[in-house]
C-alpha positions in Angstrom: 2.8 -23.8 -3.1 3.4 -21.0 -5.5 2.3 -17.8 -4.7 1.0 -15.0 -7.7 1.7 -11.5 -6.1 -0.3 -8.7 -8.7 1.0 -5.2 -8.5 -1.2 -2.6 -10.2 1.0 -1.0 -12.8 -0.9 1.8 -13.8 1.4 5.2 -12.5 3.8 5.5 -9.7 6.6 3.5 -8.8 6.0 -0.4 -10.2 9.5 -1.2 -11.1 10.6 -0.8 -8.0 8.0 -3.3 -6.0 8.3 -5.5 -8.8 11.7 -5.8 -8.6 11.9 -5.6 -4.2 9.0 -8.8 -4.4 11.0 -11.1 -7.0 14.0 -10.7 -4.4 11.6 -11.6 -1.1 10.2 -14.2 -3.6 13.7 -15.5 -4.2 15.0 -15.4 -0.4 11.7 -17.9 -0.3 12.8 -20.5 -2.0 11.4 -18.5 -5.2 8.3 -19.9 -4.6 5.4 -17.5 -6.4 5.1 -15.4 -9.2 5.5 -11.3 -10.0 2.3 -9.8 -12.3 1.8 -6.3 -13.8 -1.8 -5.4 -13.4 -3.0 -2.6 -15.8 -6.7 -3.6 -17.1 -9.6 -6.0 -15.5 -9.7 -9.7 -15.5 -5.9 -10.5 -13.7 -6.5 -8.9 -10.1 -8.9 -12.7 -8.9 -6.2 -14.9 -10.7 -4.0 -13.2 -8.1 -2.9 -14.3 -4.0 -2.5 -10.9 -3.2 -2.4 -7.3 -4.4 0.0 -4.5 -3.8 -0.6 -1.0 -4.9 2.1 1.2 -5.0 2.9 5.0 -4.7 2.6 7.7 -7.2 -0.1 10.1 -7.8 -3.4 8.8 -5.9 -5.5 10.9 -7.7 -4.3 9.7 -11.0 -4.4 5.6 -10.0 -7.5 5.8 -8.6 -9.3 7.1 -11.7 -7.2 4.7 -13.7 -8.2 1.9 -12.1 -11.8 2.8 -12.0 -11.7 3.7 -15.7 -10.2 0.4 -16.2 -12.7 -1.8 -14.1 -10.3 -2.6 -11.3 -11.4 -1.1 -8.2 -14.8 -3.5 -8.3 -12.3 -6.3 -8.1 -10.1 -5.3 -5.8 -13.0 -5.0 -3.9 -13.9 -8.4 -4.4 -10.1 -9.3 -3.8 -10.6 -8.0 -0.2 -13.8 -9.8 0.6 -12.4 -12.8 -0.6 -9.3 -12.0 2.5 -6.6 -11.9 0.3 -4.0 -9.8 1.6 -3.3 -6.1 0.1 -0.5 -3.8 0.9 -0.7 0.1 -0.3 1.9 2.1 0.0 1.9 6.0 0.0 -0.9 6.6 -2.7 -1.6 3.0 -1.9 -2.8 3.8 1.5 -5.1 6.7 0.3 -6.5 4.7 -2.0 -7.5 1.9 0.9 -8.9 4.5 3.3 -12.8 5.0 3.7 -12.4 8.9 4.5 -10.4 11.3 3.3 -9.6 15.2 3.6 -11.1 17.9 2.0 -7.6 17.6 -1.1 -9.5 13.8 -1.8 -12.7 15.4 -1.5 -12.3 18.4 -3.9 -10.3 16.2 -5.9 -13.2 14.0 -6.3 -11.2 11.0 -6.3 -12.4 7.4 -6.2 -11.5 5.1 -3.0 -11.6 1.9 -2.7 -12.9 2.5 1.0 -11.8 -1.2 2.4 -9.9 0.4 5.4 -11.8 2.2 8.8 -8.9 5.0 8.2 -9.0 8.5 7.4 -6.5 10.0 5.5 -4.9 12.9 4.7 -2.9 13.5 1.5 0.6 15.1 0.9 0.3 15.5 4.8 4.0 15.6 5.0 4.6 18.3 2.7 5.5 18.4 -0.9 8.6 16.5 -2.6 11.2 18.6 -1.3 10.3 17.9 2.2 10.7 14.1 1.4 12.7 12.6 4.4 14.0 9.1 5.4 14.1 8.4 9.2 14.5 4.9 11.2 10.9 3.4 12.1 10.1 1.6 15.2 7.1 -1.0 13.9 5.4 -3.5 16.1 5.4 -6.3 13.9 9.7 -6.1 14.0 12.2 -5.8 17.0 14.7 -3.7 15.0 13.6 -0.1 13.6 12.8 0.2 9.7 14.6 2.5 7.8 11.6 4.3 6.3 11.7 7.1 3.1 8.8 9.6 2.9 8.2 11.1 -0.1 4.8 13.5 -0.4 3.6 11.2 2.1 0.1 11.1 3.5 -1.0 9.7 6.9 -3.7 8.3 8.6 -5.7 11.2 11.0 -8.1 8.4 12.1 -7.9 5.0 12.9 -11.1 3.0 14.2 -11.1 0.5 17.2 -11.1 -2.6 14.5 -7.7 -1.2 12.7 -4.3 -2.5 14.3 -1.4 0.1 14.7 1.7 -0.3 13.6 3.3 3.0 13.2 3.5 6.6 14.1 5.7 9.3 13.8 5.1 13.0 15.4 2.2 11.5 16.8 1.0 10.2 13.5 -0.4 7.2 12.1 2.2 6.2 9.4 1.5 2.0 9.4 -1.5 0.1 9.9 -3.4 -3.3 9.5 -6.8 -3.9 9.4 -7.6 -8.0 9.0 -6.1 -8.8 5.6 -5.4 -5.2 4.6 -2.1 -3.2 5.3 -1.7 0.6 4.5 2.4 2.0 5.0 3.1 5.8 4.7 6.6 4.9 3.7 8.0 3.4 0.3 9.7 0.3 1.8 10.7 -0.7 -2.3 13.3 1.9 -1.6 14.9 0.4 0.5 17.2 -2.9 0.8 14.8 -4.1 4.0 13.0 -6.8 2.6 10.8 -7.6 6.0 7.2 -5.8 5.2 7.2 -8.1 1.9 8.2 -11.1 4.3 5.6 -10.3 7.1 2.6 -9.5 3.7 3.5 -12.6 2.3 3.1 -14.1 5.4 -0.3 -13.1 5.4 
């Protein structure tokens, strides 16, 4: 059965997903289809929704503005799977610091996470360093770049990474929040394991 993957395209880095999910898509038979989301009405013709990195702040207001966060919403009481990554993971959070706060920016607040933003340090501290996960036996090489992380994870929200100490991965039912920018990479396994979800 053919699978329809949307990825909001509003800011950040779409190409890249876009381009890392047609190549997981091929290495499955090319069984499902790639779609830009940028305005209301595509996000419930979709199997699952990936929001990507960029500037959180930015996205969110976008996708308000543009009557997407209600149905991504919807998306996620419906159980279909989504996957943020870097601004994509503030975005899913239900709490975040005092930058989202003043900020005043919109969250989707699907996840029981709190978040902190640029947590990592600003672009020039961007780093890449091998991963351990506990959804993979081998360690993923994972790039940071202005990368939040989670200061809070409640009972109901699954693990799946830390670094220093911090939460960097996690899964909550059909939800999954990643730190990292795994489109940067040639590691194709998170898009494997979310569209095994």
């Amino acid at each position: 059965m053919a699978v329809r993957i949307g990825i909001i395209a509003i800011q950040g880095d779409v190409e890249e997903h876009i381009r890392a999910m047609e190549k997981t898509l091929a290495e499955r038979a090319g069984q499902g289809e790639v779609v830009k989301i940028r305005h209301r009405g595509i996000v419930s013709s979709c199997d699952a929704i990936l929001i990507p990195g960029g500037e959180s702040t930015t996205i969110g207001r976008l996708m308000e503005r543009e009557g997407i966060l209600s149905e991504i919403r919807e998306a996620a009481g419906d159980e279909k799977p989504i996957l943020g990554t870097c601004a994509g993971l503030v975005l899913l959070a239900k709490e975040g610091d005092e930058e989202v706060a003043k900020t005043g920016q919109p969250l989707l607040g699907l996840m029981d996470i709190r978040v902190k933003r640029n947590a990592f340090g600003r672009q020039r501290e961007s780093f890449e360093v091998p991963l351990r996960l506990s959804i993979f036996e081998e360690p993923f090489h994972a790039v940071f770049i202005r990368a939040p992380f989670i200061t809070h994870a409640a009972d109901s929200v699954d693990v799946l990474a830390t670094l220093n100490e911090h939460i960097v991965a996690a899964k909550q039912r059909n939800l999954m929040a990643l730190s990292f920018h795994p489109e940067l990479t040639e590691d194709r396994r998170i898009y494997h394991y979310f569209l095994d979800l």
